[in-house]
SETORSE-319924 format. One line per field, with one value per residue: residue number from 1; residue in three letters; x, y, z of N, C-alpha, C, O in turn. Coordinates in nm, 2 decimals, always signed. Each point is the difference from the previous one (the first is absolute). Layout:
// SETORSE-319924
seq (NUM|...)
type (Ala|...)
n.east (X|...)
n.north (Y|...)
n.up (Z|...)
ca.east (X|...)
ca.north (Y|...)
ca.up (Z|...)
c.east (X|...)
c.north (Y|...)
c.up (Z|...)
o.east (X|...)
o.north (Y|...)
o.up (Z|...)
// end
This chain:
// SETORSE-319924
seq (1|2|3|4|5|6|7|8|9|10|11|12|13|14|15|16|17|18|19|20|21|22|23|24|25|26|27|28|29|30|31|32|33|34|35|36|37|38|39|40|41|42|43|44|45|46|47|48|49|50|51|52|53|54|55|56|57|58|59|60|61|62|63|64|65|66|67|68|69|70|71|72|73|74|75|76|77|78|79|80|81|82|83|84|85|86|87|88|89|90|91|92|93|94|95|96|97|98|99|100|101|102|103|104|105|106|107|108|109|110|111|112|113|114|115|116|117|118|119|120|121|122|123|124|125|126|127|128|129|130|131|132|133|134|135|136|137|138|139|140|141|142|143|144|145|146|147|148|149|150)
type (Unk|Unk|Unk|Unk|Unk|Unk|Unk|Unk|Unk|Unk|Unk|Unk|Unk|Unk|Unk|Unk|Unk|Unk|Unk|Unk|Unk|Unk|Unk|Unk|Unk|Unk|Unk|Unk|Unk|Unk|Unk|Unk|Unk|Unk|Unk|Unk|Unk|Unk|Unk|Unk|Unk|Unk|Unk|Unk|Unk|Unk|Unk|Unk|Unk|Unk|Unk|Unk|Unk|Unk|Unk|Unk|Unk|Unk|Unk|Unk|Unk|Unk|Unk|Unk|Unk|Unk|Unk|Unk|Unk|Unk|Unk|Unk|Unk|Unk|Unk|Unk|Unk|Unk|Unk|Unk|Unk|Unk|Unk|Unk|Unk|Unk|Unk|Unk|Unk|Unk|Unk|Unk|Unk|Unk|Unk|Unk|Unk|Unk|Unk|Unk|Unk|Unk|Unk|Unk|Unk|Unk|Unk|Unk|Unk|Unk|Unk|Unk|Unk|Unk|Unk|Unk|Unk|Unk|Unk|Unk|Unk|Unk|Unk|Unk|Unk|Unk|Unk|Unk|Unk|Unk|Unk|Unk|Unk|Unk|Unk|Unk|Unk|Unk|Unk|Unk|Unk|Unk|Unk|Unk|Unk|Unk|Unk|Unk|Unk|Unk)
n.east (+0.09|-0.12|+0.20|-0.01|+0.15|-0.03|-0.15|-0.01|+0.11|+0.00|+0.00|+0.22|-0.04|-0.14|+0.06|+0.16|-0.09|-0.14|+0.08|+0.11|-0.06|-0.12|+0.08|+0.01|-0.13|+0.10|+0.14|+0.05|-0.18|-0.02|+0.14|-0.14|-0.10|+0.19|+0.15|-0.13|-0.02|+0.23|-0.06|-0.14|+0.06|+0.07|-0.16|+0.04|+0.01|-0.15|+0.16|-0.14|+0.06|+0.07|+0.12|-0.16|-0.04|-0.16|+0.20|+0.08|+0.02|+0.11|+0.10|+0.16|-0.17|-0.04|+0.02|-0.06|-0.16|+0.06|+0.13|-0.16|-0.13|+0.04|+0.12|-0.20|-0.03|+0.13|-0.12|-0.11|-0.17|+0.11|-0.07|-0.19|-0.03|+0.01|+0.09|+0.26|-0.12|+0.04|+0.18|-0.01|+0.05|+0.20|+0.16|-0.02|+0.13|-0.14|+0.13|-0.09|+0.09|+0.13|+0.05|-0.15|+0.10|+0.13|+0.00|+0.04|+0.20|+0.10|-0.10|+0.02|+0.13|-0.15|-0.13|+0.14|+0.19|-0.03|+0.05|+0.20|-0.09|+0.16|-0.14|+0.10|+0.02|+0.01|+0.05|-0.09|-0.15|+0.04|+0.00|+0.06|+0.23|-0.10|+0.18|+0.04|-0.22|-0.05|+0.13|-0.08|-0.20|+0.16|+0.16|-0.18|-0.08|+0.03|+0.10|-0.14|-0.17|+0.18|-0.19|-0.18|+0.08|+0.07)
n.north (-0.12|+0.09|+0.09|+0.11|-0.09|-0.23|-0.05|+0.18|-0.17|-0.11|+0.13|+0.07|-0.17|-0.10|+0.15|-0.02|-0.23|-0.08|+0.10|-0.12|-0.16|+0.01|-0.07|-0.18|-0.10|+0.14|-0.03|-0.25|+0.01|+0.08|-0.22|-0.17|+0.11|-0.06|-0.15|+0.01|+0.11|-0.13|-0.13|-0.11|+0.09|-0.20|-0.20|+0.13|-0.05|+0.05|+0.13|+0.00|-0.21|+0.16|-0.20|-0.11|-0.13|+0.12|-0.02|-0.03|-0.24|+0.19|+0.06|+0.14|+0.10|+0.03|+0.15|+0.21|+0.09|-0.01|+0.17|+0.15|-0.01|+0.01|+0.23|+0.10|-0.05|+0.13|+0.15|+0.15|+0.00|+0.18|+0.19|+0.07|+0.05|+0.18|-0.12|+0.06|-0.10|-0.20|-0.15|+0.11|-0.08|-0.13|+0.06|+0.06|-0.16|+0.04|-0.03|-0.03|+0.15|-0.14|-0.19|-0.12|-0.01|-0.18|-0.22|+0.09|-0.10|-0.23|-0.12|-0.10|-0.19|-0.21|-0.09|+0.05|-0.17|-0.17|+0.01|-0.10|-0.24|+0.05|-0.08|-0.15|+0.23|-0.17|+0.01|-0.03|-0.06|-0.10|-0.13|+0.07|-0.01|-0.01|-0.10|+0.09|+0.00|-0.08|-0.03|+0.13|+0.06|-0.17|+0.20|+0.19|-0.13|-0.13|+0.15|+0.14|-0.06|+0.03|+0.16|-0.05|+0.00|+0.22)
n.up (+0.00|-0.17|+0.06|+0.25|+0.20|+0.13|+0.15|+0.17|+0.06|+0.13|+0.16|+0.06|+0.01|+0.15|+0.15|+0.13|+0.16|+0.11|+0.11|+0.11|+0.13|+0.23|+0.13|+0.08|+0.16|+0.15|+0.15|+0.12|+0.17|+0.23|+0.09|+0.17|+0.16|+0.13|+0.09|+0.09|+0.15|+0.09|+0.09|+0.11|+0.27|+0.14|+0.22|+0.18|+0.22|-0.11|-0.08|+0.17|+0.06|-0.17|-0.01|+0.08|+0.20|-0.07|-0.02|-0.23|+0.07|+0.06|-0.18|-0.12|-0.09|-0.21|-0.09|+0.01|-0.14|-0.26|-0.13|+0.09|-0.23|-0.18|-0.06|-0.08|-0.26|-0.13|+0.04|+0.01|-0.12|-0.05|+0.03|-0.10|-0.20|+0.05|-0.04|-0.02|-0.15|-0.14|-0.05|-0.23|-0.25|-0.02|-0.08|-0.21|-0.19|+0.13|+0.12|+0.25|+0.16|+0.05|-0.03|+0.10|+0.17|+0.07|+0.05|+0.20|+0.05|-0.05|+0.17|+0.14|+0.05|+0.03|+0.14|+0.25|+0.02|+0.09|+0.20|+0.06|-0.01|+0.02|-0.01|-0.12|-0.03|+0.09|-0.18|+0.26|+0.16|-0.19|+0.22|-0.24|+0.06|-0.18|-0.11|-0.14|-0.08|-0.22|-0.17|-0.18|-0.09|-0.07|-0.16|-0.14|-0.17|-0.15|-0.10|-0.13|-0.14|-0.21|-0.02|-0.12|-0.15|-0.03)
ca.east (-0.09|+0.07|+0.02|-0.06|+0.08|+0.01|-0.14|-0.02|+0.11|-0.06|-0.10|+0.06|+0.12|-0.06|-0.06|+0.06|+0.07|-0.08|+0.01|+0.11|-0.03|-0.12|+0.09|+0.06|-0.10|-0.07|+0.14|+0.02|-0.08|-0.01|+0.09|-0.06|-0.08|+0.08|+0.09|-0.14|-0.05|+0.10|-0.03|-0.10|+0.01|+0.07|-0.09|-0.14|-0.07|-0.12|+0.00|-0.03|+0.15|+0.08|+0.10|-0.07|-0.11|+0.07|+0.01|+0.00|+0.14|+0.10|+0.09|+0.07|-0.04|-0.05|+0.13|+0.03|-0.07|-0.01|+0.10|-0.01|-0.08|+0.08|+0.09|-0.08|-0.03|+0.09|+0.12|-0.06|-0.04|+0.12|+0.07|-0.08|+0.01|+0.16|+0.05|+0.05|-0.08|-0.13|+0.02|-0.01|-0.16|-0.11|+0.02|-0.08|-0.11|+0.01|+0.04|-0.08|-0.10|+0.14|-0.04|-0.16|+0.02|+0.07|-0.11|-0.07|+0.07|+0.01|-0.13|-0.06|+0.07|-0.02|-0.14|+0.04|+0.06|-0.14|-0.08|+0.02|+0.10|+0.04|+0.02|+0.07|-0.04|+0.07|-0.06|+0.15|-0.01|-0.13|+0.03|-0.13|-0.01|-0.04|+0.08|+0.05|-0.09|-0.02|+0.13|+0.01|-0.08|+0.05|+0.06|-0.03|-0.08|+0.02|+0.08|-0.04|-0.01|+0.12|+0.07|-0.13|+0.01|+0.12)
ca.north (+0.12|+0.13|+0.11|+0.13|+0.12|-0.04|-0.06|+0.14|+0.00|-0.09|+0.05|+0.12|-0.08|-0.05|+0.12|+0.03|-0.06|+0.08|+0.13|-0.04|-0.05|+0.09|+0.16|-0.07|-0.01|+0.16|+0.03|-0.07|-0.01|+0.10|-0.02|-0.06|+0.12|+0.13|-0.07|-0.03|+0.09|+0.01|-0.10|+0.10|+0.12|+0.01|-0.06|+0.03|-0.06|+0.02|+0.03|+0.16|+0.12|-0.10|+0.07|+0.11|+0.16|+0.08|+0.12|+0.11|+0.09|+0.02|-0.14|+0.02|+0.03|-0.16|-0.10|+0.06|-0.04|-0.14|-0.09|-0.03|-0.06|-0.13|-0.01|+0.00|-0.15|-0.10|+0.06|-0.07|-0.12|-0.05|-0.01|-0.03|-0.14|-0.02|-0.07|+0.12|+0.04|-0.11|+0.03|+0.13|+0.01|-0.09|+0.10|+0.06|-0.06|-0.18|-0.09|-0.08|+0.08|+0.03|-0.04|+0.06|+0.13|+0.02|-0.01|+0.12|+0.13|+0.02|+0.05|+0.21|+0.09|-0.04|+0.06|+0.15|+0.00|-0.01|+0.17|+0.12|+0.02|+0.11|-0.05|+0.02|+0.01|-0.02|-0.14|-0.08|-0.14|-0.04|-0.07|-0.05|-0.13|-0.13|-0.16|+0.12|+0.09|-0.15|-0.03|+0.12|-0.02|-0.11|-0.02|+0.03|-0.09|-0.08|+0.04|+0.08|-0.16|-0.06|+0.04|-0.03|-0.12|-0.06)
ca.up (+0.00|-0.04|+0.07|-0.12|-0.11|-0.19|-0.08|-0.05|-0.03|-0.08|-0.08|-0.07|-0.09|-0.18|-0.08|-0.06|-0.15|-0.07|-0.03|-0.10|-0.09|-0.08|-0.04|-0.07|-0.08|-0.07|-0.07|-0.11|-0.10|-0.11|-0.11|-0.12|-0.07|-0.07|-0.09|-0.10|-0.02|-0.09|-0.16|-0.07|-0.01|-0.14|-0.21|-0.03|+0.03|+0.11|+0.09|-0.02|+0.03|+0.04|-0.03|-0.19|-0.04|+0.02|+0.15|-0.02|+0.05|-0.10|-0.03|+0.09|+0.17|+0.06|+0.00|+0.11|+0.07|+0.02|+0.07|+0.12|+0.03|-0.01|+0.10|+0.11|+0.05|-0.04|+0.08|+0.18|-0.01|+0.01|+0.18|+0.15|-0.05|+0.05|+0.15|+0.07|+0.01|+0.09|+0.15|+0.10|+0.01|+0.11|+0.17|-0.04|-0.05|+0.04|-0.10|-0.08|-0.15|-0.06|-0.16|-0.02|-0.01|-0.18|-0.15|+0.05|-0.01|-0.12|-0.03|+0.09|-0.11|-0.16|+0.00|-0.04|-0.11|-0.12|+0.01|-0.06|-0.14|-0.10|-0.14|-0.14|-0.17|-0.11|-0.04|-0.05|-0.15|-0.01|-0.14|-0.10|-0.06|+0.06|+0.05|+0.12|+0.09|+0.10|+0.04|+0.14|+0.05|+0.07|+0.08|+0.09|+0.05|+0.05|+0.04|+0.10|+0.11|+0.08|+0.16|+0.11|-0.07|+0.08)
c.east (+0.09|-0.04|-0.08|+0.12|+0.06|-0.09|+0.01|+0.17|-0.07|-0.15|+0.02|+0.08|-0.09|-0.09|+0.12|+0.04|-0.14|+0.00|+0.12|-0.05|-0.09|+0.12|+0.07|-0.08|-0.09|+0.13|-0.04|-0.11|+0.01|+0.13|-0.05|-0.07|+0.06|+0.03|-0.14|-0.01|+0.09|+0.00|-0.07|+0.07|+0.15|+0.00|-0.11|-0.12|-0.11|+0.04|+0.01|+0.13|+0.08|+0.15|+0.02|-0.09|+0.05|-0.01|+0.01|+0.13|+0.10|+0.11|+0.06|-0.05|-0.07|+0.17|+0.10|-0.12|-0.01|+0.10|+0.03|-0.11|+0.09|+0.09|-0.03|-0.05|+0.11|+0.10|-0.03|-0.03|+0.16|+0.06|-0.04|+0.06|+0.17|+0.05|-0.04|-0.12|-0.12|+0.08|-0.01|-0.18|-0.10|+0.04|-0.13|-0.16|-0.02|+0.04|-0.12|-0.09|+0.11|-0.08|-0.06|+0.04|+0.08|-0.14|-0.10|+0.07|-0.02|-0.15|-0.03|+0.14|+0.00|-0.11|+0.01|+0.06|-0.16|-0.12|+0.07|+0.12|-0.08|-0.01|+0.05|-0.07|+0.09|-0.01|+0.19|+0.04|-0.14|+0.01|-0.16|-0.01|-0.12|+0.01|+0.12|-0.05|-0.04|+0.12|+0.05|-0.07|-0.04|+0.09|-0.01|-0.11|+0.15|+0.11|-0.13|-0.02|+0.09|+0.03|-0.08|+0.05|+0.14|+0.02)
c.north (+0.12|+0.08|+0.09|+0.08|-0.08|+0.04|+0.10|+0.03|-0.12|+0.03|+0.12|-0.09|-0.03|+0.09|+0.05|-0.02|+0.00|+0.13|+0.00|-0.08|+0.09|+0.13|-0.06|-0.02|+0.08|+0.02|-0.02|+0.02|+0.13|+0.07|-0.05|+0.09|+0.13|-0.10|-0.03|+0.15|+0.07|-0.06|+0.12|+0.12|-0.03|+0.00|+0.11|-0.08|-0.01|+0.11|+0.20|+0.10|-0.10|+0.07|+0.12|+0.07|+0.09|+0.14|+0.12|+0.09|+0.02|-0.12|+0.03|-0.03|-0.16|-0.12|+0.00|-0.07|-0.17|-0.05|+0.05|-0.08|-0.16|-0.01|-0.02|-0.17|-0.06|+0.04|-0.12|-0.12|-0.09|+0.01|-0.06|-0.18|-0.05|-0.07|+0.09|+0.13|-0.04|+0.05|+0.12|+0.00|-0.08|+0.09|+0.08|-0.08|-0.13|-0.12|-0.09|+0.09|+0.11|+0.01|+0.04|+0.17|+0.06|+0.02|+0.08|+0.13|+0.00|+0.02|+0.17|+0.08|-0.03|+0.08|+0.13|+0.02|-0.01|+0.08|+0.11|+0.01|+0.09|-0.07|+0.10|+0.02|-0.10|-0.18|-0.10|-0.09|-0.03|-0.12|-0.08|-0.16|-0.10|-0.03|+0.11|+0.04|-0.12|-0.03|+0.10|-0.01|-0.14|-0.01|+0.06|-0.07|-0.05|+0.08|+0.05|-0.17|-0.03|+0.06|-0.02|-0.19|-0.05|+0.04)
c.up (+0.00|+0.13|-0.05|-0.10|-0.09|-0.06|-0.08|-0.08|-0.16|-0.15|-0.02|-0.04|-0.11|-0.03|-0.05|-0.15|-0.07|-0.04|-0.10|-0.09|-0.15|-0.07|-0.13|-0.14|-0.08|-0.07|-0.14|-0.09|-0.10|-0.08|-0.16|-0.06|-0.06|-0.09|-0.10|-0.02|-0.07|-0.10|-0.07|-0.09|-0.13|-0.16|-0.09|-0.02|+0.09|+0.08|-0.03|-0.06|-0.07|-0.07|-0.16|+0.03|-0.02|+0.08|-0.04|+0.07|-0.10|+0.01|+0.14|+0.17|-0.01|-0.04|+0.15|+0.15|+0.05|+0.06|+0.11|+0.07|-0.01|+0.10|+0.17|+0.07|-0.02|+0.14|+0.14|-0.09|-0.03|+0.11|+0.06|-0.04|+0.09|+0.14|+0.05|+0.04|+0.11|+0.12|+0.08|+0.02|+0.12|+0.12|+0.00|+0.01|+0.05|-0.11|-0.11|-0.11|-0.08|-0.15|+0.00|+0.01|-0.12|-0.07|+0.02|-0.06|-0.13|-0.10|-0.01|-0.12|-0.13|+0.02|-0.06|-0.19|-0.10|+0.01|-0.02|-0.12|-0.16|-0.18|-0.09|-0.07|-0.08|-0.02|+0.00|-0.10|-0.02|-0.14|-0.02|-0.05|+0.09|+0.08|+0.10|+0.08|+0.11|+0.10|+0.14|+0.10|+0.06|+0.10|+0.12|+0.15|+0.11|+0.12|+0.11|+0.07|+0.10|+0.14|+0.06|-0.02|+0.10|+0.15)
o.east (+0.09|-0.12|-0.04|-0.01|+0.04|+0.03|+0.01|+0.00|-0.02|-0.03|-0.10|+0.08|+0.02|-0.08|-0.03|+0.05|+0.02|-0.06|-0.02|+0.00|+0.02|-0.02|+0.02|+0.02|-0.08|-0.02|-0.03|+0.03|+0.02|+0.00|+0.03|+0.01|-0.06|-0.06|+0.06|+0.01|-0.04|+0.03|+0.04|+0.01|+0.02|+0.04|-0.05|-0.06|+0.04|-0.08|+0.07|+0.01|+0.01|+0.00|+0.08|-0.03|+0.12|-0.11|-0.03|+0.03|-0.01|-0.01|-0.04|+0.07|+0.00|+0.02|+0.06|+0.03|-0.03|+0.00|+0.11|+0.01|+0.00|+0.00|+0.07|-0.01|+0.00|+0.09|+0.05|+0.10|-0.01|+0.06|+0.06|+0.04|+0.03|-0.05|-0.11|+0.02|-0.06|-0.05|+0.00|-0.08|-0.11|-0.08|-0.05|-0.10|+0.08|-0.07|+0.00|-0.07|-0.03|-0.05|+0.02|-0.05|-0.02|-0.05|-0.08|-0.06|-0.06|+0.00|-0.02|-0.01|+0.06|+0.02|-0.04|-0.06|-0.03|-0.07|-0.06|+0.07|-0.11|+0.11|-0.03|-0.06|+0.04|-0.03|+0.08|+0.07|-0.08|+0.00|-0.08|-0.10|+0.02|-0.07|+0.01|+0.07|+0.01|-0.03|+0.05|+0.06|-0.11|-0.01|+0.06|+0.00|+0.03|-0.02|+0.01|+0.08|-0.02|+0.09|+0.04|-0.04|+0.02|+0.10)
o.north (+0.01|-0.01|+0.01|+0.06|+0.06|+0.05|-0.03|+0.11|+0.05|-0.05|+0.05|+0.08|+0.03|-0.03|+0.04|+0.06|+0.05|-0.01|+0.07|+0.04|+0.02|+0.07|+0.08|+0.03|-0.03|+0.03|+0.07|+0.01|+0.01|+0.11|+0.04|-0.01|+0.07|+0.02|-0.01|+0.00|+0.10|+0.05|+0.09|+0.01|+0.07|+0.05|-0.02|-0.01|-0.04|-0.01|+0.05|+0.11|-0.12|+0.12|+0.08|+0.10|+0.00|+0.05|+0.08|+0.12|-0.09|-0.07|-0.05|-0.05|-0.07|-0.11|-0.09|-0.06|-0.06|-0.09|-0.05|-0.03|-0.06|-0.09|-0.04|-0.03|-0.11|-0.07|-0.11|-0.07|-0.12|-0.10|-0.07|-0.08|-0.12|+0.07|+0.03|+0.09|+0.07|+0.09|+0.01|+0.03|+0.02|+0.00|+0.01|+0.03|-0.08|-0.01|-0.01|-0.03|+0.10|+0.11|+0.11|+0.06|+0.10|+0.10|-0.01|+0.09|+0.10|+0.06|+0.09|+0.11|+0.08|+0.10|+0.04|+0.08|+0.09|+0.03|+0.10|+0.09|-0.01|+0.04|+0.12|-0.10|+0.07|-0.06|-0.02|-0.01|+0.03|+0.01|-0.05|-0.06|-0.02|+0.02|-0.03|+0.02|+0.00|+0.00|-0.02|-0.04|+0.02|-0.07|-0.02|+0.04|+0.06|-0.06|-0.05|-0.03|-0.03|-0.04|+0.01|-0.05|-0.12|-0.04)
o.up (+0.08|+0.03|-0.12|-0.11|-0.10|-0.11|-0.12|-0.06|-0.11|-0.11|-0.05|-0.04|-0.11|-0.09|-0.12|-0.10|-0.11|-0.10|-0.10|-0.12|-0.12|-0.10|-0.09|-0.11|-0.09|-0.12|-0.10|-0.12|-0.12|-0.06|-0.11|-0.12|-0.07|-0.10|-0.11|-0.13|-0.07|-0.10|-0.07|-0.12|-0.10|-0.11|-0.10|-0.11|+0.11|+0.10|-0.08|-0.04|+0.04|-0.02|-0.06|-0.07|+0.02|+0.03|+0.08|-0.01|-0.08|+0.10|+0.11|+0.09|+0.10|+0.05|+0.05|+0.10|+0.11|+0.08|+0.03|+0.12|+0.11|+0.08|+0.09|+0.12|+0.06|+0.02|+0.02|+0.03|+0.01|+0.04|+0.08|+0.09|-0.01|+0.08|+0.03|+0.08|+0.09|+0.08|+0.12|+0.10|+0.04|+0.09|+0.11|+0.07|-0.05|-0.10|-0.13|-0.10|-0.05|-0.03|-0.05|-0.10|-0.08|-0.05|-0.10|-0.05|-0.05|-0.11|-0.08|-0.06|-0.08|-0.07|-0.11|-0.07|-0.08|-0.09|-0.04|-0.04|-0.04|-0.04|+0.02|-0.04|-0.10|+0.10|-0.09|-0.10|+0.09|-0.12|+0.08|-0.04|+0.12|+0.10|+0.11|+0.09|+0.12|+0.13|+0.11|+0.10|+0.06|+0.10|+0.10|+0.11|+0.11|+0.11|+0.11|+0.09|+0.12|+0.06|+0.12|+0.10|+0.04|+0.06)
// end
């Protein structure tokens, strides 16, 4: 039979790890709904906004804009990714929601990068063949699959 200060030592321990768990689980899911909703915003695809709408901003201030918008998610989503890093971060972050908080960080900074990216008046490539268009667009299939998939 558990004491009252296990008991109560004992049930702030598995609300804890519930609360982690669940944090985890809101993390992850709504990694799966920005990472679907990047598909989109790449492929032009179902979705309100996507990397071609257009913004009506000038070249300059959107080539400028994007790539602090890119340097903004590539920056922390590469650190935070580091040993030397985790170790200063769990002093901060509990270990067990270490990850979950990365894929939180990097969400809230893909989200910001696709609301406020900027598009190009200008047409990079656009290829017309058939059997090319197919071929692209497979390997685009397949590549967005390969990260929910591994």
């Amino acid at each position: 039979m558990l004491e009252a200060t296990e008991k109560t030592w004992f049930d702030e321990a598995m609300m804890k790890r519930w609360c982690f768990f669940l944090y985890g689980v809101a993390c992850h899911a709504l990694f799966l709904g920005v990472y679907a909703y990047f598909c989109g915003f790449t492929g032009n695809l179902l979705v309100p906004k996507s990397i071609d709408t257009p913004t009506g901003t000038p070249l300059d201030p959107a080539i400028m804009i994007d790539m602090l918008l890119l340097l903004a998610f590539a920056l922390p989503h590469t650190v935070m990714a580091r040993p030397g890093f985790k170790r200063v971060w769990t002093r901060i972050i509990p270990e067990p929601i270490e990850r979950s908080t990365y894929v939180l960080a990097s969400n809230l900074l893909l989200m910001l990068a696709m609301w406020q990216w900027r598009s190009i008046d200008a047409v990079i490539w656009d290829l017309r063949h058939p059997v090319g268009r197919i071929a692209l667009w497979s390997l685009f299939a397949v590549g967005w699959l390969l990260v929910p998939a591994v």
